[in-house]
MDTraj code that builds the backbone (N, CA, C; nanometers):
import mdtraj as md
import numpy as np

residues = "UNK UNK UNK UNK UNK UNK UNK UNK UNK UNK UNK UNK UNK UNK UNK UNK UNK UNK UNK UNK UNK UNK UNK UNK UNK UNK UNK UNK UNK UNK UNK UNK UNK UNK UNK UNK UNK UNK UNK UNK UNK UNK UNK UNK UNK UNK UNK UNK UNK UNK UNK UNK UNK UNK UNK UNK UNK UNK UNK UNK UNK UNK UNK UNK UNK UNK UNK UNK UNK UNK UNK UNK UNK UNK UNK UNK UNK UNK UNK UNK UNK UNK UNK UNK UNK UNK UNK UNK UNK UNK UNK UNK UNK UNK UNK UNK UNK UNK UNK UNK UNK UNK UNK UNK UNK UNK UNK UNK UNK UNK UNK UNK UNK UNK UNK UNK".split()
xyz = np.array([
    [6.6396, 0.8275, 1.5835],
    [6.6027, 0.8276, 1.4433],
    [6.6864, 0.9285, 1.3669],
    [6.7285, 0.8955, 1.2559],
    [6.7845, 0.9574, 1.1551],
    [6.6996, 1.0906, 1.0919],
    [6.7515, 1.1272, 0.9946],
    [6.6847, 1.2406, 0.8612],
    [6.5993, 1.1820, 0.8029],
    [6.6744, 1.0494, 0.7582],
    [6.6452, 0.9671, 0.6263],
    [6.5046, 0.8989, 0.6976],
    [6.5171, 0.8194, 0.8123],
    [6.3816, 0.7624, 0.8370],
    [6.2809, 0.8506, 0.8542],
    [6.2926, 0.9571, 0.8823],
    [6.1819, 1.0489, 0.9412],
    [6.1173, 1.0884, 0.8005],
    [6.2166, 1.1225, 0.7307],
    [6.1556, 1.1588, 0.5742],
    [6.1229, 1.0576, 0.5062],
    [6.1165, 0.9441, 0.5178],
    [6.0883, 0.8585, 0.4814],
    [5.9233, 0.8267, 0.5518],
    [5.8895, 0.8171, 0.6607],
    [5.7856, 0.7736, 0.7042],
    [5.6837, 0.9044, 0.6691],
    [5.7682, 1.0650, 0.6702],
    [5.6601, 1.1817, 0.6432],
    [5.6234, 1.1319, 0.4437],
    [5.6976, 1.0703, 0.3657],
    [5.6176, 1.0473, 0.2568],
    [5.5487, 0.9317, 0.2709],
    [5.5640, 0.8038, 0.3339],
    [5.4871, 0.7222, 0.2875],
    [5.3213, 0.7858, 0.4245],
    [5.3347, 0.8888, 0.4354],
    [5.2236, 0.9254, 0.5392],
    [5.1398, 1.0229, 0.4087],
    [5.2169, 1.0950, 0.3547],
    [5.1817, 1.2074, 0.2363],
    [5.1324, 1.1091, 0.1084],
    [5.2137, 0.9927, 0.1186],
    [5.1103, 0.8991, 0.0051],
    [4.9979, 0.8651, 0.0296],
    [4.9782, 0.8120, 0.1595],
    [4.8704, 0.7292, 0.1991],
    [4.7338, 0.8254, 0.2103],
    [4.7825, 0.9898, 0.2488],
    [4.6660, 1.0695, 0.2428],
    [4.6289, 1.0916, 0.1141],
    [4.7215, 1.0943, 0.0008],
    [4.6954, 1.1105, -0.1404],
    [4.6315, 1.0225, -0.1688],
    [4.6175, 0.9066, -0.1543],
    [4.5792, 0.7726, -0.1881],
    [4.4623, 0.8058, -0.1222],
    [4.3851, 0.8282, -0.0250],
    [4.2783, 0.8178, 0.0380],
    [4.2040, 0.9917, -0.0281],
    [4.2509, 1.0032, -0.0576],
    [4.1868, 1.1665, -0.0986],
    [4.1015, 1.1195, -0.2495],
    [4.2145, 1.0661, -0.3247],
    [4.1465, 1.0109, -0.4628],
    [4.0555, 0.9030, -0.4280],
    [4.0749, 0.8392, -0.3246],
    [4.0097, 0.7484, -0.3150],
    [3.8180, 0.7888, -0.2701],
    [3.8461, 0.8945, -0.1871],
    [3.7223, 0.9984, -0.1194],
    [3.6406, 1.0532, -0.2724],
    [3.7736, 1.1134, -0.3146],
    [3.7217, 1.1701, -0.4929],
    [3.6091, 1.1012, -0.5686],
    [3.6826, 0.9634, -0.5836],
    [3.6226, 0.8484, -0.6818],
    [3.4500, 0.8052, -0.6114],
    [3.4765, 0.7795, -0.4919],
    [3.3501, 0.7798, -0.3814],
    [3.2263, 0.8941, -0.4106],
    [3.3121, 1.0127, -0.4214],
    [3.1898, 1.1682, -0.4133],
    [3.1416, 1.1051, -0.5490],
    [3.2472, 1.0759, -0.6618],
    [3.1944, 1.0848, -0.8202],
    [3.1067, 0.9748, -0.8083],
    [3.0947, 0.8597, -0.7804],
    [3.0047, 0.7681, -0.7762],
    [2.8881, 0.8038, -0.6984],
    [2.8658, 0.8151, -0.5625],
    [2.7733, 0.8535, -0.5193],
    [2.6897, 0.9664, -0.6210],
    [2.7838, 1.0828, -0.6465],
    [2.6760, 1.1282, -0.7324],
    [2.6323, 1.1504, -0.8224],
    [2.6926, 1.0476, -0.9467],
    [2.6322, 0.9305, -1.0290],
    [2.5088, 0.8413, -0.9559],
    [2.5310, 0.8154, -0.8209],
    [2.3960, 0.7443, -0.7843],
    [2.2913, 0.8167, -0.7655],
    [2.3168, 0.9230, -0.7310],
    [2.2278, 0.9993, -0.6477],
    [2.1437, 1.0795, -0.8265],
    [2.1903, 1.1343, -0.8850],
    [2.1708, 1.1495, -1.0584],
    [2.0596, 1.0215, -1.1005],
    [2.1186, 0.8921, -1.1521],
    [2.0431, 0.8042, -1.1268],
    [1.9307, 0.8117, -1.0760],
    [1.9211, 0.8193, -0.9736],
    [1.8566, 0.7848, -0.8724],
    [1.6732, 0.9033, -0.9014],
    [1.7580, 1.0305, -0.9447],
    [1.6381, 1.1301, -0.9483],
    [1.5901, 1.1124, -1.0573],
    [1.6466, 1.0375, -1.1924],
    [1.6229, 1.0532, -1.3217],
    [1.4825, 0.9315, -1.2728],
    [1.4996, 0.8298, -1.1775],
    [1.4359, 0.7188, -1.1881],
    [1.3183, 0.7704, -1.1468],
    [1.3339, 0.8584, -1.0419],
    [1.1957, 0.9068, -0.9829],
    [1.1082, 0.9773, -1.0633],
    [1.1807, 1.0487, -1.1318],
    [1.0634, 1.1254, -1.2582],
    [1.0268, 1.0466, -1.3749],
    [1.0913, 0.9583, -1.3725],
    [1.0232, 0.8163, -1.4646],
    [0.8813, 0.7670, -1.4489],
    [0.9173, 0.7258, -1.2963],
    [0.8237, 0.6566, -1.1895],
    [0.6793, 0.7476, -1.1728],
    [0.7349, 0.8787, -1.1348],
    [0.6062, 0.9779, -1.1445],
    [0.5401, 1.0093, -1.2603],
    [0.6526, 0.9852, -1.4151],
    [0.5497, 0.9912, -1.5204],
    [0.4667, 0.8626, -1.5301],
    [0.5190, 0.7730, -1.4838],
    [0.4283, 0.5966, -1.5456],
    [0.3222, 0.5399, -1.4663],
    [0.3621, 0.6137, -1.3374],
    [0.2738, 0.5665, -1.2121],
    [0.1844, 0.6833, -1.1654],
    [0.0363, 0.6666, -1.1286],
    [-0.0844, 0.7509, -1.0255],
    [-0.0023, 0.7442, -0.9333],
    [-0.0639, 0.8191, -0.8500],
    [0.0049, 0.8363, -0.6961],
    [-0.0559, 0.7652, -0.5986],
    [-0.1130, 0.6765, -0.6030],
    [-0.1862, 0.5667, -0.5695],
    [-0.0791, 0.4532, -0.5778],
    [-0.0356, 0.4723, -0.6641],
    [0.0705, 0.3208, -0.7396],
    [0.1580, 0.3782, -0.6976],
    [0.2379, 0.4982, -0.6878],
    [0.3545, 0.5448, -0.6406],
    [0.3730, 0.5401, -0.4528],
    [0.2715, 0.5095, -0.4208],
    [0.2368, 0.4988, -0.2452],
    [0.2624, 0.3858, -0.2436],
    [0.2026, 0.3002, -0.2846],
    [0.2644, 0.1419, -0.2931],
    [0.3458, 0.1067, -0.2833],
    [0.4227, 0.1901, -0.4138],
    [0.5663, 0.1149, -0.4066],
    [0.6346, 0.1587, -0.2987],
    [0.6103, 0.2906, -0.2952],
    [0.7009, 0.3446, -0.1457],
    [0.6883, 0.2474, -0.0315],
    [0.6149, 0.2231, -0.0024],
    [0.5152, 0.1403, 0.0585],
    [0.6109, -0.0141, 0.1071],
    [0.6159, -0.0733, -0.0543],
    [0.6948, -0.1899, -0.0612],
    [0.8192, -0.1592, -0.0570],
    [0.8864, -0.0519, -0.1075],
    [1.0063, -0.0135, -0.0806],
    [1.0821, -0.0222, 0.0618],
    [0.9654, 0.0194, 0.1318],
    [0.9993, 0.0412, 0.3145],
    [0.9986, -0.1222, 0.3885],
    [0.9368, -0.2341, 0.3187],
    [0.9307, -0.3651, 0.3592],
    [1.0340, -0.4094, 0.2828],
    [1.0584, -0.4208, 0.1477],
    [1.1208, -0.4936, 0.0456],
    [1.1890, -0.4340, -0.0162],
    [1.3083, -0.3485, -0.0013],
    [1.3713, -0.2671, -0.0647],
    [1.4369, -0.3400, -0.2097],
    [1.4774, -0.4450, -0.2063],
    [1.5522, -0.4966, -0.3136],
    [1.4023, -0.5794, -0.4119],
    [1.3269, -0.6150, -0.3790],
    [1.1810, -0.6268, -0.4378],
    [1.1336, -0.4996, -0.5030],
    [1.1122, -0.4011, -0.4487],
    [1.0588, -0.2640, -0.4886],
    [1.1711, -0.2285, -0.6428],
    [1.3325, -0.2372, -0.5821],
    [1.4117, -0.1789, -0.7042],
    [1.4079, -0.2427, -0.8164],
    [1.3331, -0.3829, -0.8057],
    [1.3688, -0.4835, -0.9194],
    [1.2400, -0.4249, -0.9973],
    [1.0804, -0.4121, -0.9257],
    [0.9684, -0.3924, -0.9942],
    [1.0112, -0.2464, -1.0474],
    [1.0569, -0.1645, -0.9656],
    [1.0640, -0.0022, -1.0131],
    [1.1856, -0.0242, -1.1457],
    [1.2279, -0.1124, -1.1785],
    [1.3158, -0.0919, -1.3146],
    [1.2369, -0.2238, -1.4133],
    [1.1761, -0.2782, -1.3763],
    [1.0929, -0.3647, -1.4866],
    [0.9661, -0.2836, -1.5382],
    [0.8907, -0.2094, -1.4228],
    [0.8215, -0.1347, -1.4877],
    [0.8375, 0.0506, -1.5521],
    [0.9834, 0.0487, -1.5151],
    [1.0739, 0.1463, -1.6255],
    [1.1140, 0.0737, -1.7691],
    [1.1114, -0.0635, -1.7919],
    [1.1484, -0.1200, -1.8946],
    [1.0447, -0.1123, -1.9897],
    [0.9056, -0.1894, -1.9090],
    [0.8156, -0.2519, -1.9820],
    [0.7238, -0.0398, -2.0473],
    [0.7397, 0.0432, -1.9791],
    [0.6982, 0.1719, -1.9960],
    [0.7586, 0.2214, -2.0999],
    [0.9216, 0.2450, -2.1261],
    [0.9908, 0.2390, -2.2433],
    [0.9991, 0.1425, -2.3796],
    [0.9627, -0.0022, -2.3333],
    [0.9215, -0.0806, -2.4731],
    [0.7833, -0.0538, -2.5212],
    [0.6928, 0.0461, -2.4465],
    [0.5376, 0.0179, -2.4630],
    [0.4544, -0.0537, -2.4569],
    [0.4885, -0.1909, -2.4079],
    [0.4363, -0.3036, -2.3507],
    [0.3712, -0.2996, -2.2412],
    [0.3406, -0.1398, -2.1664],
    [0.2386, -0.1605, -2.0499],
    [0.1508, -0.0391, -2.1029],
    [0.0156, 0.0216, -2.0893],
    [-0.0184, 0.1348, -2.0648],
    [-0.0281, 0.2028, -1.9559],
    [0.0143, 0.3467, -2.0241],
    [0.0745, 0.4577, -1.9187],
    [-0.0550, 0.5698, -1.8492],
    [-0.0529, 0.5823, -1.7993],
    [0.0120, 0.5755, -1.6556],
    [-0.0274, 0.4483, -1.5744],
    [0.0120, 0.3940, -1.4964],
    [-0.0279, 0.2685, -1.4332],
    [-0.0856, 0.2753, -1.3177],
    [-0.1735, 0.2018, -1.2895],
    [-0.3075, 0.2191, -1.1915],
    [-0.2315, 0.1375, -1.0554],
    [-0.3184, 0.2074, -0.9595],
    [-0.2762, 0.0677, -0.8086],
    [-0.3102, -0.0402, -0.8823],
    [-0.4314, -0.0489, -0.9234],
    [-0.4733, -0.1863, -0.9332],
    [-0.3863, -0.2783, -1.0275],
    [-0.3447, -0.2177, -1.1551],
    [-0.2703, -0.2775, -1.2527],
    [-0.0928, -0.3041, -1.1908],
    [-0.0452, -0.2355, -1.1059],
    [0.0884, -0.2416, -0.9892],
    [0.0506, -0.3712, -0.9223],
    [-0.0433, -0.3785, -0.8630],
    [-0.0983, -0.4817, -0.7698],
    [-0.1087, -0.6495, -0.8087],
    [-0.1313, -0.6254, -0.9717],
    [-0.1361, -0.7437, -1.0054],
    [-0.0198, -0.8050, -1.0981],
    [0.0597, -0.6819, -1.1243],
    [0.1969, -0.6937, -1.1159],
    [0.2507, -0.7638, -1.0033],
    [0.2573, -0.6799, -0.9001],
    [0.3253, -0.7851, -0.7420],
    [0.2657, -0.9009, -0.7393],
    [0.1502, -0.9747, -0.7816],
    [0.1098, -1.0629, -0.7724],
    [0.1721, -1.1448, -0.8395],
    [0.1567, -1.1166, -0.9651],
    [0.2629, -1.2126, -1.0574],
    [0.3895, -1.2386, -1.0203],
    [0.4541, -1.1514, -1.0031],
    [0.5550, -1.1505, -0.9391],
    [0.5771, -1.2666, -0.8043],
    [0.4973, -1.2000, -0.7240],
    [0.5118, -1.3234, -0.5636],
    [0.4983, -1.4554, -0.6600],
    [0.4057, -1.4823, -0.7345],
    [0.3832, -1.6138, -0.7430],
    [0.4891, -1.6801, -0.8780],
    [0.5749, -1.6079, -0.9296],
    [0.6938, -1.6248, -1.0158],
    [0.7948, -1.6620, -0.8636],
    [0.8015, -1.6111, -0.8124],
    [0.9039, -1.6144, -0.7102],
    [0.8998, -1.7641, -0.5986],
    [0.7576, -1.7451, -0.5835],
    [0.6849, -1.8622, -0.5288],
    [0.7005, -1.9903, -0.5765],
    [0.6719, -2.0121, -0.7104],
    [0.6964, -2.1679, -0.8394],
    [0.8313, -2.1897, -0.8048],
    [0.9162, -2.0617, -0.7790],
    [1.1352, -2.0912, -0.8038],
    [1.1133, -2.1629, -0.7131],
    [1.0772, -2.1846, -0.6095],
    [1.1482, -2.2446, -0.4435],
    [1.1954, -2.3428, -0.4803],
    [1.3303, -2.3571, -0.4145],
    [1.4213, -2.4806, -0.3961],
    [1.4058, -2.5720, -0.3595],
    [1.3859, -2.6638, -0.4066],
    [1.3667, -2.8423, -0.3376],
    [1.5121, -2.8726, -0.2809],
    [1.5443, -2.9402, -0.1346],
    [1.6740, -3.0027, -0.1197],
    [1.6254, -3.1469, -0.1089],
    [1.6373, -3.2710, -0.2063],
    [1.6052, -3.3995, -0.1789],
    [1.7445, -3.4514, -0.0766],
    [1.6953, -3.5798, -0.0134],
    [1.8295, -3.6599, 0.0673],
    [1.7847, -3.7536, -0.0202],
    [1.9054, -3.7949, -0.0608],
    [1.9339, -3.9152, -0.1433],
    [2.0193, -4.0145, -0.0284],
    [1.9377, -4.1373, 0.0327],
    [2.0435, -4.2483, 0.1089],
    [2.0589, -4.3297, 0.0668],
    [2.1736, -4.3608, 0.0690],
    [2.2425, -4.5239, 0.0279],
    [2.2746, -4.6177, 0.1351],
])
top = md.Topology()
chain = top.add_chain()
for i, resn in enumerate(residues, 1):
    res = top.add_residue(resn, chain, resSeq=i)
    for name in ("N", "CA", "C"):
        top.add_atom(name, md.element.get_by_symbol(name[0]), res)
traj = md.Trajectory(xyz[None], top)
């Protein structure tokens, strides 16, 4: 091997760590944008919800994680338009999920066979 190749492969090695460093960067900044997020939601949740209703969701969170995030930001919505009263009870959560299952329940997909 030459000068030229060797210096050649030590930058495209010095790019690729540069490239992965910003890339690590952009990663930390997002994550903790999520993680931000993430705490702002919980003190939402603890102002709108008993701790009764906040067990629940944890609750459903640990079975239904993508179920839990959808109710935990509808009932961050419906808390900010004033369309629910605050603080929210198990029982009034409960019949939330209910509605819910059975909204979810009516969607189901029909596949007909059509033969000719």
């Amino acid at each position: 091997m030459d000068i030229e190749e060797i210096r050649r492969r030590k930058l495209l090695e010095l790019q690729r760590r540069a490239a992965a460093s910003r890339m690590t960067e952009e990663e930390q900044q997002a994550l903790q944008l999520q993680q931000q997020y993430e705490i702002q939601k919980r003190k939402i949740l603890k102002q709108i919800l008993t701790e009764p209703a906040r067990a629940r969701l944890a609750r459903l969170r640990l079975a239904k994680p993508e179920l839990a995030a959808q109710v935990e930001l509808q009932l961050i919505q419906l808390a900010q338009m004033g369309r629910i009263q605050v603080p929210i009870s198990d029982e009034v959560l409960k019949s939330l999920l209910e509605k819910l299952y059975e909204m979810n329940r009516s969607k189901k997909r029909e596949i007909k066979f059509i033969r000719k």
